[in-house]
N, C-alpha and C positions, 0 to 999 in steps of 0.2 A: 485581527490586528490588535495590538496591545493598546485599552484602552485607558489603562490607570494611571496613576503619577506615583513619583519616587518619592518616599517620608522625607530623605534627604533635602528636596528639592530638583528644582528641572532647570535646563539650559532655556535663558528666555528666547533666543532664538536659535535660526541654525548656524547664524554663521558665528557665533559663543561655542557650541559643539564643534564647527568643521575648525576653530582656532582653539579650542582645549586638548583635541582629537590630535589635530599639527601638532602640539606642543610637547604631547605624552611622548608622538613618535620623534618629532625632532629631538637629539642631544646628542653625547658625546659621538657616539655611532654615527652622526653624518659627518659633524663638524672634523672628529679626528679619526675614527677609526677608517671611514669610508675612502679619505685621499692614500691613506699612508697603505691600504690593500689595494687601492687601482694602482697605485705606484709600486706595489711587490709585482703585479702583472702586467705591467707594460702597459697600463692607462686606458687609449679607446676602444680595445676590443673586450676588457673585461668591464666598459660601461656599460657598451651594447648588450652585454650577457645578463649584466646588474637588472637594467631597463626589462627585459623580458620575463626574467625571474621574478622584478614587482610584478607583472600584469599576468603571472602562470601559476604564482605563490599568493605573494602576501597580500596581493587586489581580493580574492575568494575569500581567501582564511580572513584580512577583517572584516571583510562582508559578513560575515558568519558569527565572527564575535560579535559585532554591532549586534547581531541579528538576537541571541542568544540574549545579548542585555537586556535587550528590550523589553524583552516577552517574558522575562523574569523581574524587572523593577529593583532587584537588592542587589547585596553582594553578589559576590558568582558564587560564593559559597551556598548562601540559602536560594541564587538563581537556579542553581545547578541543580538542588533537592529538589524544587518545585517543580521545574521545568521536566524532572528524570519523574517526576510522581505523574506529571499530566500525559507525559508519554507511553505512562505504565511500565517504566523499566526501572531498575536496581536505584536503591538511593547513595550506590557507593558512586556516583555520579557524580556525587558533590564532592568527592576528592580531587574531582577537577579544579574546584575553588578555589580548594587547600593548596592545593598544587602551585597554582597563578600565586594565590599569596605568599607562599613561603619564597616562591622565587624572586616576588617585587620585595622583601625584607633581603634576603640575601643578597639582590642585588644593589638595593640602596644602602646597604651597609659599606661595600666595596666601590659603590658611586661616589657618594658623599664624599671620600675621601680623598678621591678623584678631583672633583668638583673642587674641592678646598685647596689643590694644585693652579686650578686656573684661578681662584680670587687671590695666591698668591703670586701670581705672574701678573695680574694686573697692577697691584702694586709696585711691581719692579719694574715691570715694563715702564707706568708712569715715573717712576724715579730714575731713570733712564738706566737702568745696572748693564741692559743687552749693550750700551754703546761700545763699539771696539770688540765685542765679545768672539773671541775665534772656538772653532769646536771643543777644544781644552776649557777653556773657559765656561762654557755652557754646560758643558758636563759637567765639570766641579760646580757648577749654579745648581742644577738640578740632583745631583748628588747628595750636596750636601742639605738640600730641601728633605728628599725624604730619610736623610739617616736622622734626620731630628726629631723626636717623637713629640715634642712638647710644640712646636712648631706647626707639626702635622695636627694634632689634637686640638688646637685653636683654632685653626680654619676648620675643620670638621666639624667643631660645634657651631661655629658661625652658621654654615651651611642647612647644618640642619634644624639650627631655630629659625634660617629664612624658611625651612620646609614648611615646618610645624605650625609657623605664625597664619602661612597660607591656607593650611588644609583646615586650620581650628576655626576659623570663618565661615566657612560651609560651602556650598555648592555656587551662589549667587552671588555674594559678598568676598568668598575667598577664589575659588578656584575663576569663576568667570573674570571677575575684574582683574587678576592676575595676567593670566592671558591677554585681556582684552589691552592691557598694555605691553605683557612683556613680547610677545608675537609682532606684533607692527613695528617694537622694538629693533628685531630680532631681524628682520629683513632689511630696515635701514642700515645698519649694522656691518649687516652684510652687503648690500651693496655699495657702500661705501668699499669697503674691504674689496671690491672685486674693480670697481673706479679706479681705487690706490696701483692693483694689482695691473690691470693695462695702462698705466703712467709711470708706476715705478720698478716693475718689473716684464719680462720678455712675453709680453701676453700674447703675441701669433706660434710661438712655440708651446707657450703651455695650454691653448688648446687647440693646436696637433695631437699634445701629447695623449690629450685626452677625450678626442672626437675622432681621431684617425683610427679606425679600427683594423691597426694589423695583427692577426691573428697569432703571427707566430711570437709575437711579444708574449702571447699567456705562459712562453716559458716551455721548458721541460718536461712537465707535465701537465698540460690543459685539461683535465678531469679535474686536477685538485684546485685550477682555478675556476673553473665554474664549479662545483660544489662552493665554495669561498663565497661565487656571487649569491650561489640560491641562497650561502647561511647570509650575508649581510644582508641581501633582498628582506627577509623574513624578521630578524633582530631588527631589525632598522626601523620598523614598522612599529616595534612595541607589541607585539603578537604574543598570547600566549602567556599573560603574568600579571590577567586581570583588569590591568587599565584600560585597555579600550571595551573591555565587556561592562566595569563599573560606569564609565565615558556612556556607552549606548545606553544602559538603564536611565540616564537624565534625559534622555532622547524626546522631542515632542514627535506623538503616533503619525502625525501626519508626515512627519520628514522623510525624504528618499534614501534609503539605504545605501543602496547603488551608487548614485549621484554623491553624495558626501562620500566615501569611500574614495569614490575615485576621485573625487580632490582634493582628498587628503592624501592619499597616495601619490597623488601629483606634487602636493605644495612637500611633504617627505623625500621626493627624491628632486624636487628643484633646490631645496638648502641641499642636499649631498653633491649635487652636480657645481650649485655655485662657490659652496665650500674649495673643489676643487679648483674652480677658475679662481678663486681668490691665492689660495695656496702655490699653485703648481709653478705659475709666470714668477712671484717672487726666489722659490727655491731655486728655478732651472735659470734665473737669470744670475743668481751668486755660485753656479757650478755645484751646487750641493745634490746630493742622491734623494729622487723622490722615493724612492723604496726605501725608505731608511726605519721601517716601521713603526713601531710606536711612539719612539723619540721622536717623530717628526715636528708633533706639536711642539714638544717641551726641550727637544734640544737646536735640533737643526733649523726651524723657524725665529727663536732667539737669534741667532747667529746671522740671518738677512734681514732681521729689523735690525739687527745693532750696525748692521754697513750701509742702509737705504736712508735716504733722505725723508724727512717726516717720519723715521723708524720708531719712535717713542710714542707717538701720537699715535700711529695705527697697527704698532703694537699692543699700546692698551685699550684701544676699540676691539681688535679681535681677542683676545682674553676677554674682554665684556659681553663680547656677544656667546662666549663660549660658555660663561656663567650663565648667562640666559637661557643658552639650550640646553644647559645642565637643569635650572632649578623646575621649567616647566615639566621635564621629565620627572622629577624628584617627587614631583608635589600629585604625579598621577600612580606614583610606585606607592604611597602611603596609602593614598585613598581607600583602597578594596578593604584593608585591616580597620580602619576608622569605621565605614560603613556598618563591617561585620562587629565590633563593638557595640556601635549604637544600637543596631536591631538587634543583636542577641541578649547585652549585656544590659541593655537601657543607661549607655554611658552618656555623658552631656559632649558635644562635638568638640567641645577645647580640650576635655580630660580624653576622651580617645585618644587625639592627637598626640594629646604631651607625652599618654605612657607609650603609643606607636612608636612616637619619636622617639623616645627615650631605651627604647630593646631596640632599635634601630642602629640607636649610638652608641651602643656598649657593643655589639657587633663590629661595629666601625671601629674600636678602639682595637679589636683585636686583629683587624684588617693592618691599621696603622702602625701597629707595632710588627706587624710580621715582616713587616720594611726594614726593624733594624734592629731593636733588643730581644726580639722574638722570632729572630731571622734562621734560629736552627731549631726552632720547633716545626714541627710539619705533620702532616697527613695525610697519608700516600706520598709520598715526599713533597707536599706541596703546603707554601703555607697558607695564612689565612685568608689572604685578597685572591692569590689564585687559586687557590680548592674553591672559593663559593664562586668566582668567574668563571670557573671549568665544569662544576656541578648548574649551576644556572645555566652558561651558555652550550653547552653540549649534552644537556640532560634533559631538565625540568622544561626548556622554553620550547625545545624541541615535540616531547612528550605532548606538553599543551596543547602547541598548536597540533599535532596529527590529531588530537583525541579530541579537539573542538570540530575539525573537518569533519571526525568519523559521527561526533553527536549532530550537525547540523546536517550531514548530507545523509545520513546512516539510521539513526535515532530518532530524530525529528520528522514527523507524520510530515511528507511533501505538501501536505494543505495546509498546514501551518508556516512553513517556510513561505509558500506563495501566498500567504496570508501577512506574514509580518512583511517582505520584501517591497508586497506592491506591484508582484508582477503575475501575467498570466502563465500559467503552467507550460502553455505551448508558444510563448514568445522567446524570439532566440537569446535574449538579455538572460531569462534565468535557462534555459538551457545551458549553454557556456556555462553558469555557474555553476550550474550542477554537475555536470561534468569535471568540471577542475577541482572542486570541492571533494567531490566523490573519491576522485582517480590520479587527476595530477598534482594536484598540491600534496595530498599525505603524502603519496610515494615521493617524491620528492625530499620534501621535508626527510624522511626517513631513509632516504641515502644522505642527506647532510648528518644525519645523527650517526648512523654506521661508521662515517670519515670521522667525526668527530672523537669517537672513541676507537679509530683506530682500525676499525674489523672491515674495512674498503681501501 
């Protein structure tokens, strides 16, 4: 078992890990992505599907990343090198690093931007703009939000010097204490939001809608909605783009793998579940479409805080708590590149930070513009926020995680897994893992990737 400690610093306990670990995987993906695709599939049969695919997918594969962090102390980049040297195999191993990091830059370049939508809807929200607001109306609200580039560009920077301010304090000072409030945050937040949600909206309907598991709700093609659940089971988690491998290198040796994993995979899919009971009873109680997809957040949820009672107030608590699960995410997508600065470059932890941030943000600016002065430039015909959304989410995160399963179940000497885990070789805890590691998480994963581009 890995006895050393990170230059970086260490999580002083576990439960600073099992709420930095929550924080990477909670964000936009539970809060918006998760409601507005159980609502394309008819709600409780594609939860139940969700639920299975954490505990067949993404429970293993973070097992594994945890696992991989640990035992290498650094970035994943020079984890990746070390760990491929003590194993004896190739040191192109460590493109797995590269890999994770380029995908956490490209994705918080197209996050941030994101992110900078909800700290402007808390603003409106507080100024009451949603009152009266009918679907016409919210459309032109968010419309004219992002045809604005100057608009967009100031909440993006806002965003990401909340990032930078965090990561440049380091492990104990910035990233722990962050957490250690914005998480407890984050759940007040939200339950409030879900109180609101059985008072002021049809809560015995919206969760029918989203506990009853009738199957034939997945629609016209149930393949493509369980592939959907394995991809957001696995995205959801933060799998596969470094954060929770940089996350496990702060790990104290004695902590259980296993055990933290799996409640963080818990407390990850309890904000995706209560996200839903917060959301569903408000929309299905004003007649609006819970499948309305990505609008859900920013158009169709405007439009039932502006007719509900208290709609200003707990409209701009959920915008807040949506910044929240943004910035925790944000602040775990820098980290692996600051890391890899410090140890390779001998940078000081605030200048890592500032220049991360800053090729972070210049990226973001071309995301932001692709929204509307740069809206007929493209790349494959795609422009800037969706090519690195479609190259990240249906490439790189996929890639990662099958090729973390293949190094922890495949690569990695079995006395060393049962070594870092904690478990005995012939107990049925790693058994299971090994098996799913091995056999059903990759394959898996790699029919989500096949759909994704199309060839399924």
């Amino acid at each position: 078992m890995s006895s050393t400690t990170s230059i970086h610093g260490m999580w002083s306990s576990r439960l600073a890990f099992i709420l930095a670990a929550t924080g990477s995987a909670v964000g936009l993906g539970n809060v918006w992505r998760f409601p507005y695709t159980a609502g394309e599939y008819g709600g409780g049969a594609f939860v139940l599907v969700y639920l299975a695919c954490v505990a067949a997918i993404g429970l293993p594969i973070m097992m594994a990343e945890v696992m991989i962090g640990r035992r290498g102390r650094q970035s994943p980049i020079n984890t990746m090198r070390a760990l491929a040297r003590d194993e004896g195999v190739s040191p192109l191993w460590q493109l797995l690093g590269w890999m994770g990091i380029l995908a956490g830059f490209l994705i918080l370049s197209f996050y941030s931007v994101i992110a900078g939508w909800t700290l402007a809807y808390v603003v409106r929200a507080g100024a009451g703009t949603f009152s009266g607001a009918d679907a016409a109306a919210a459309e032109a609200l968010f419309s004219a939000l992002v045809a604005d580039p100057e608009r967009l560009l100031a909440w993006h920077t806002i965003f990401m010097v909340m990032t930078v301010l965090v990561v440049a304090r380091g492990v104990a000072s910035g990233l722990e204490r962050a957490v250690r409030w914005l998480m407890p945050a984050l759940f007040v937040l939200l339950a409030l939001m879900v109180f609101y949600a059985a008072q002021a909206g049809d809560f015995a309907a919206g969760l029918e809608y989203m506990f009853y598991p009738d199957f034939a709700e997945l629609g016209a093609h149930p393949g493509e909605a369980v592939l959907s659940a394995m991809g957001q089971a696995f995205f959801s988690l933060s799998l596969g783009m470094g954060a929770i491998m940089i996350y496990g290198s702060y790990l104290n040796s004695r902590a259980s793998i296993g055990q933290n994993a799996i409640i963080i995979a818990g407390m990850d899919t309890l904000v995706a579940l209560l996200a839903g009971m917060a959301i569903f009873p408000i929309v299905l109680a004003n007649g609006l479409e819970p499948g309305s997809g990505p609008g859900l957040i920013f158009q169709t949820l405007p439009i039932a805080f502006g007719q509900m009672p208290g709609g200003a107030l707990f409209g701009t608590v959920f915008f807040v708590l949506l910044v929240f699960a943004a910035w925790t995410s944000a602040i775990s997508l820098l980290e692996p590149m600051v890391a890899w600065l410090v140890e390779n470059r001998g940078f000081s932890r605030p200048r890592a930070a500032a220049l991360g941030g800053v090729v972070v943000w210049l990226l973001g600016i071309a995301c932001l513009l692709s929204l509307n002065v740069w809206s007929d430039i493209t790349v494959f015909g795609k422009g800037f926020l969706d090519l690195f959304d479609y190259v990240t989410a249906n490439v790189l995160l996929p890639l990662g995680g099958v090729f973390i399963a293949i190094f922890a179940g495949w690569i990695m000497r079995r006395a060393s897994s049962e070594d870092e885990l904690g478990l005995r070789g012939s107990s049925l805890a790693f058994r299971a893992w090994w098996v799913l590691v091995r056999f059903v998480a990759p394959a898996c994963v790699v029919l989500v990737f096949l759909h994704a581009i199309g060839l399924i």
